[in-house]
C-alpha positions in Angstrom: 54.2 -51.9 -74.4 55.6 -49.5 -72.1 59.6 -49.4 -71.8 61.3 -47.8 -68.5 63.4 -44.7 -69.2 66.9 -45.3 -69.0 66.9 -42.7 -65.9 65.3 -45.5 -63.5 68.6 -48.1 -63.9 71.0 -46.3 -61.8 68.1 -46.3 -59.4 67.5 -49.9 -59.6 71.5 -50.6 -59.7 71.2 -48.7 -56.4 68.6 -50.3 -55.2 70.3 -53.6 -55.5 73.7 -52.7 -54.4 71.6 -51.0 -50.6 70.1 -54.6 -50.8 73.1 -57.3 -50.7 75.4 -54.4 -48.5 74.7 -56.0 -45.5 75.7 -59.2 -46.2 78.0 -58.5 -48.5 79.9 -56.5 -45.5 79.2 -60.4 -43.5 80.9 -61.9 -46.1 84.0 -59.1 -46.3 84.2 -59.0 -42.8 84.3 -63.1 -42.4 87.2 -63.5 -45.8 89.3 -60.2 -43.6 89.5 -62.7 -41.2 89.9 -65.7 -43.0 93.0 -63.7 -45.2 94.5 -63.1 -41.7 94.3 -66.7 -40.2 95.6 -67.6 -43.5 99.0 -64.9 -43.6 99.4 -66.6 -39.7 99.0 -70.1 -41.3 100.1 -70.3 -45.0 99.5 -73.8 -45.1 95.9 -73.1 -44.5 95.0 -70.1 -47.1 91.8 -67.9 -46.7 89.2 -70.6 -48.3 89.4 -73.1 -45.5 89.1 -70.7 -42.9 86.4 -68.4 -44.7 84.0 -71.7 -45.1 84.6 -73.2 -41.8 83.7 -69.9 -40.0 80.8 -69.6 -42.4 79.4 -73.0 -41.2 79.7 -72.2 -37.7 78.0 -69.0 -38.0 75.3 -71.0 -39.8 74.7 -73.7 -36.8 74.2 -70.3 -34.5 71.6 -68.6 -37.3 68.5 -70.7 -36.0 69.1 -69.0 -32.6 70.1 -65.5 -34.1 66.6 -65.9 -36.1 64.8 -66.2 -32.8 65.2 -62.9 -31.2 66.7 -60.7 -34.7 64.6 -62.6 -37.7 64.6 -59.1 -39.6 68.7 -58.6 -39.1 68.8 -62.5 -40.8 66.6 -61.2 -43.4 68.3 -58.0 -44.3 71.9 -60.0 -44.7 70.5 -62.8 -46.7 70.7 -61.3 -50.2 74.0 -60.2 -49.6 74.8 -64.0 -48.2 73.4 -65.3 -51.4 74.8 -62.5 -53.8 78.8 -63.3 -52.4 78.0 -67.3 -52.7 77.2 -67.0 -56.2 78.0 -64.2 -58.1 81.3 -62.9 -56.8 82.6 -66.5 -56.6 81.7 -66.4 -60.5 83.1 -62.9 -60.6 86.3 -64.4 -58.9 86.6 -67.4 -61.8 86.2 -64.7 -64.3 89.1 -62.7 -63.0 91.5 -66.1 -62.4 91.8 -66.0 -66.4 94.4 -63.3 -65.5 96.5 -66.2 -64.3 96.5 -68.0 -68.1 97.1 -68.0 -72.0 94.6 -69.1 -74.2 97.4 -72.0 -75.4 98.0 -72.9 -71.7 94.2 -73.7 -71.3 93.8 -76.0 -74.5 97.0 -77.4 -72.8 95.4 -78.1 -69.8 92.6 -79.5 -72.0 93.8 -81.8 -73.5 95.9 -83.2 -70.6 93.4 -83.1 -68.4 90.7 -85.2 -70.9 91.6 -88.8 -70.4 91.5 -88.1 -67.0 88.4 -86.3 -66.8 86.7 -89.1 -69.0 87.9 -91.9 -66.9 86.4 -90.4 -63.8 82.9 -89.6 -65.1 82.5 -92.9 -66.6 83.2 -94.6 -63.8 81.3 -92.4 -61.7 78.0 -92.7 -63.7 78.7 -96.4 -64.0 79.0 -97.0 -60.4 76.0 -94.3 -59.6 74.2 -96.9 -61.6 75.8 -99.9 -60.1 76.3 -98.9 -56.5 72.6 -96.7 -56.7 70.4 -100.3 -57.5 72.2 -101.9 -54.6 71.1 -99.2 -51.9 67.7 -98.9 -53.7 68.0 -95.2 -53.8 65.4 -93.8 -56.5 66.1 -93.8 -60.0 66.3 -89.9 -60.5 68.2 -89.0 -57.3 71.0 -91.4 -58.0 71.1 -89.3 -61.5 71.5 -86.1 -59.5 74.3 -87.7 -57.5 76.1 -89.5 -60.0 76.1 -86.3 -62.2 76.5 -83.9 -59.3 79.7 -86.0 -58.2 81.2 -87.0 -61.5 81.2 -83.1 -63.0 80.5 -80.1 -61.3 78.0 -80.6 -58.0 75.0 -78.2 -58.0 75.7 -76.5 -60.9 75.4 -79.8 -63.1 72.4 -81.0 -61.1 70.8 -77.6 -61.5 71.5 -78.0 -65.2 69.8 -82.2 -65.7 67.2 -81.6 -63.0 64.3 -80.1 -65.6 66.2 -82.8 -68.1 65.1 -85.9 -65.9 62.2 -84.1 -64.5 63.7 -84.4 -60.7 61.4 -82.9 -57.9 62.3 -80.3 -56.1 62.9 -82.5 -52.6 65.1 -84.8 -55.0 67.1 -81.6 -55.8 67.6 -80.8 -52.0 68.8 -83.9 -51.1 70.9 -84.3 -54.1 72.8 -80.4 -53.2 72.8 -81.5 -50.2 75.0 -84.8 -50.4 76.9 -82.9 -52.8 77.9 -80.2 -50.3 78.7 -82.6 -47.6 81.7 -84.3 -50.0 82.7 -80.9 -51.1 83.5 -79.7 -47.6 85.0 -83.1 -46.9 86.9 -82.6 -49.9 88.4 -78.9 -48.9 89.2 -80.6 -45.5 91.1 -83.8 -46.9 92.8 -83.3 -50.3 95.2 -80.6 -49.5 96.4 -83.4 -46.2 96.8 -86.4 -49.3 98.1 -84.1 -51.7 100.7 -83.3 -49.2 101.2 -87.0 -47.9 101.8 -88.0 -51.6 103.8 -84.8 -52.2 102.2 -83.5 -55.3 103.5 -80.5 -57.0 100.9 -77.8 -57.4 100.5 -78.6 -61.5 100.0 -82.3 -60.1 97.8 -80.9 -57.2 95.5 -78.7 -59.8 94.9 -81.5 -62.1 93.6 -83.8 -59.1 91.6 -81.2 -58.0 90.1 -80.3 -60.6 89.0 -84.0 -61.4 88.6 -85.8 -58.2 86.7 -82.5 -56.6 82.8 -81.9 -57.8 82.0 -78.5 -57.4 84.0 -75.2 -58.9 84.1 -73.3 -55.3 85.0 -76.3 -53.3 88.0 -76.8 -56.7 89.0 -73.4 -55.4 89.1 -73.7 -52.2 91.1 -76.8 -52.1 94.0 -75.7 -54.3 93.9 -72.2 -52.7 94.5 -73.9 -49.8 97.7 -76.1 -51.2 98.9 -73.5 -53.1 98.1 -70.0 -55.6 100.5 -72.1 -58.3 97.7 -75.0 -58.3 94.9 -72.8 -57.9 95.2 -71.6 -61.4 96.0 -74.9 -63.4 93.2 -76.4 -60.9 90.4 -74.0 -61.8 91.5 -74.7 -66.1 91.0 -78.1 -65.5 87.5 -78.1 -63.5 86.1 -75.4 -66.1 86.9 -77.7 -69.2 85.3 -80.4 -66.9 82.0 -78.1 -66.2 81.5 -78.4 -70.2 81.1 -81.7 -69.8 77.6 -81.1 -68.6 76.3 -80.5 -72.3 76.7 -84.2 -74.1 75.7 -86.1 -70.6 72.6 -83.4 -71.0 72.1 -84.2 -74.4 72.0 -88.2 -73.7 69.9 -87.8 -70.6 67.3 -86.2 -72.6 67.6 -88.6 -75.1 66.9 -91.6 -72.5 64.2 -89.8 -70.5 62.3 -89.1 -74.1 62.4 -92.6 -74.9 62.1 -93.5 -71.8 58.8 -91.8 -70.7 58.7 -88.5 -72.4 58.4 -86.7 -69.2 61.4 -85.0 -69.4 62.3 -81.4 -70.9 63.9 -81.9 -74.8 66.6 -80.0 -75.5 67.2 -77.6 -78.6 70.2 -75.2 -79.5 68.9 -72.0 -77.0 68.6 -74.8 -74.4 72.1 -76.0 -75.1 73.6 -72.9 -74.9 72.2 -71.6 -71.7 74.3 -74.8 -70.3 77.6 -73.0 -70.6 77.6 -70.7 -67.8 78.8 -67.3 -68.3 82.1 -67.5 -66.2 83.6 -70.2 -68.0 83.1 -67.6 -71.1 84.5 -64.7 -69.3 86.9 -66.6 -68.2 88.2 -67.6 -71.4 87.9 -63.8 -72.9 90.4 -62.6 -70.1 92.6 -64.9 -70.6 92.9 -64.0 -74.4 93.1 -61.0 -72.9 96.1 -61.7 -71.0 97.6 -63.5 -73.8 98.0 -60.6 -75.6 100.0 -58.7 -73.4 97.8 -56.5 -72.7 97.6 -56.5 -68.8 100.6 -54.9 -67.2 102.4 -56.7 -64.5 101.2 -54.9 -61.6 97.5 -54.7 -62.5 97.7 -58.2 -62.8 98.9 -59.0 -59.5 96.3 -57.1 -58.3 93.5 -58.5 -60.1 94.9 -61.9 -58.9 95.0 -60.8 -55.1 91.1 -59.2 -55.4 90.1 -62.9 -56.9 91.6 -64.6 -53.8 89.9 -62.5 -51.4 86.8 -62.7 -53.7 86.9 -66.3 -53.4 87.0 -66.3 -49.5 83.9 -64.3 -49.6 82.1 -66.4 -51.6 83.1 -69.0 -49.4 82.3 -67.5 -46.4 78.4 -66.9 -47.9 78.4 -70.6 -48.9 79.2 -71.8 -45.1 76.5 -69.0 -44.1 74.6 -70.6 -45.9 74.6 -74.2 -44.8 71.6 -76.1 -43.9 73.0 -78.8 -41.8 69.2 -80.0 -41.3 68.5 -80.7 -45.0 71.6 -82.8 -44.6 70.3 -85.1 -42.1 66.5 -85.0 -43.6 68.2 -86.6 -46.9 68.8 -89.9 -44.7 71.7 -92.0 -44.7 71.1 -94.0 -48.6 71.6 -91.1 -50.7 74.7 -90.0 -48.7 76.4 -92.9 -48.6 75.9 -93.2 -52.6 77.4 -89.7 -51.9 80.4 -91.0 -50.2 81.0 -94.0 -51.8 81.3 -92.0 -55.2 83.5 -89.2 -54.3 86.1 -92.3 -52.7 85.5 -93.9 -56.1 86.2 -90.5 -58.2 89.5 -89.4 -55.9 90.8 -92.8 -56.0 90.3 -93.0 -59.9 91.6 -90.0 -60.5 95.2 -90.5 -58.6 95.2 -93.8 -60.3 94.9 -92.3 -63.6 97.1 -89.6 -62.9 99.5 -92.1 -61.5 99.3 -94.5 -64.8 99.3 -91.3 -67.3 102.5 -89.8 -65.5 104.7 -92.9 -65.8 104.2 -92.9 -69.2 104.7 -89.3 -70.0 
């Protein structure tokens, strides 16, 4: 076996980096401003702005394809690069924000609330999914998508349940709708109920299904809920293992189609931002991050976040959304009402007792 010499990574890091540039400067260019509609408009932050310009520059990509298909092709790596990693990158570098004792806090305050919402999220997937007749598999998608962290937990059952690929596409696809929906709308009833931002960041983090739409909305309502907000979806994401776990279980009994899981399998579920995440804020719980570093840190996440944003709205396909027909997205929308309600009821109920 033949090894490559240590001298070709800096040319391969290169490589890379010459690669996403283009849209990497998109995305950059789309969160400066984003940032600046958000200094003129507090109320509005840089993530609401950052994905709503992304989307309409991804209804005008079709025509831009036409006439410059290799410009769309040299600034889709980048597109894809800021939507995923530097949104992870941005999570990571949130854990500034946090003590290792403020997260098992958040933990354990957010875990009745975080239970009561799944179950009756898969319940009524089940329920509400044999009403509309929508297949067995995609209402798992949905259900899971919606009740824990949106394509990031329907990445993790699919090979579980043994989904298709067009069941996966239909199942993101719902998902994304509600997530945009729920940027749009939660910051408006979190001010109509006038939540405080801890308040804010613990509905958020429950009621919204997917860690960069989580962002986005508390970014927008404020940086004190962003923090608590992004804690509380994070503990949520590790939810993914047991329902994992069970799903495996029933598919093996089921019809033994779908893929078993074992301990490597298991741990590839726990993504490695929600690790990093939780190293940095050890990190900070020592001490050892001055003030000013911090702040900094803290300002490059925000403005990481907007350009992770911007990449998702780049990357839009507002076709696969209306390809995925109107049964799957109504499921869609009738579980994220049944989730945001659930979770302000629970919150509600917990608080008046605390």
């Amino acid at each position: 076996m033949q090894f490559s010499p240590a001298s070709t990574l800096p040319r391969r890091l290169t490589s890379r980096g010459l690669e996403v540039l283009p849209g990497v400067l998109l995305t950059a260019a789309i969160a400066l401003v984003a940032t600046g509609i958000g200094s003129v408009l507090p109320v509005l932050g840089s993530a609401v702005p950052a994905i709503i310009i992304g989307v309409l520059l991804s209804l005008l990509r079709p025509r831009i394809m036409r006439t410059h298909e290799k410009t769309d092709a040299r600034i889709q790596p980048g597109i894809a690069y800021s939507s995923k990693f530097l949104l992870q990158l941005a999570v990571v570098l949130l854990g500034v924000q946090l003590s290792l004792g403020s997260i098992l806090q958040v933990g354990l305050e957010s875990l009745p609330i975080m239970l009561t919402t799944l179950t009756v999220c898969l319940l009524g997937a089940w329920l509400i999914g044999r009403m509309l007749r929508t297949e067995r598999r995609l209402t798992t998608l949905i259900g899971v998508g919606t009740g824990i962290c949106g394509a990031s937990a329907i990445a993790a059952i699919s090979p579980v349940i043994g989904a298709a690929s067009a069941e996966i596409a239909y199942a993101v696809s719902t998902i994304f709708l509600f997530n945009i929906l729920a940027v749009i709308v939660f910051p408006v009833i979190g001010h109509a109920l006038n939540l405080d931002p801890h308040t804010f960041g613990l509905f958020a983090g429950t009621a919204v299904n997917d860690t960069s739409s989580v962002v986005a909305a508390a970014g927008a309502y404020s940086t004190a809920a962003l923090g608590f907000a992004v804690v509380v979806k994070l503990v949520r994401t590790l939810m993914i293992i047991p329902i994992s776990v069970g799903l495996s279980v029933m598919e093996a009994r089921r019809d033994g189609n779908g893929q078993r899981l074992n301990g490597k399998r298991i741990a590839k579920l726990v993504p490695w931002f929600l690790i990093g995440f939780i190293v940095v804020a050890v990190i900070n719980s020592t001490g050892l991050i001055p003030d000013a570093p911090r702040e900094v840190l803290v300002t490059l996440s925000v403005f990481l976040i907007a350009m992770a944003l911007a990449g998702i709205g780049l990357s839009t396909d507002i076709p696969a959304l209306r390809r995925a027909g109107w049964r799957p997205l109504a499921l869609g929308g009738i579980l994220w009402m049944l989730v945001t309600l659930t979770a302000l009821g629970t919150i509600a109920v917990t608080s008046s007792f605390a």
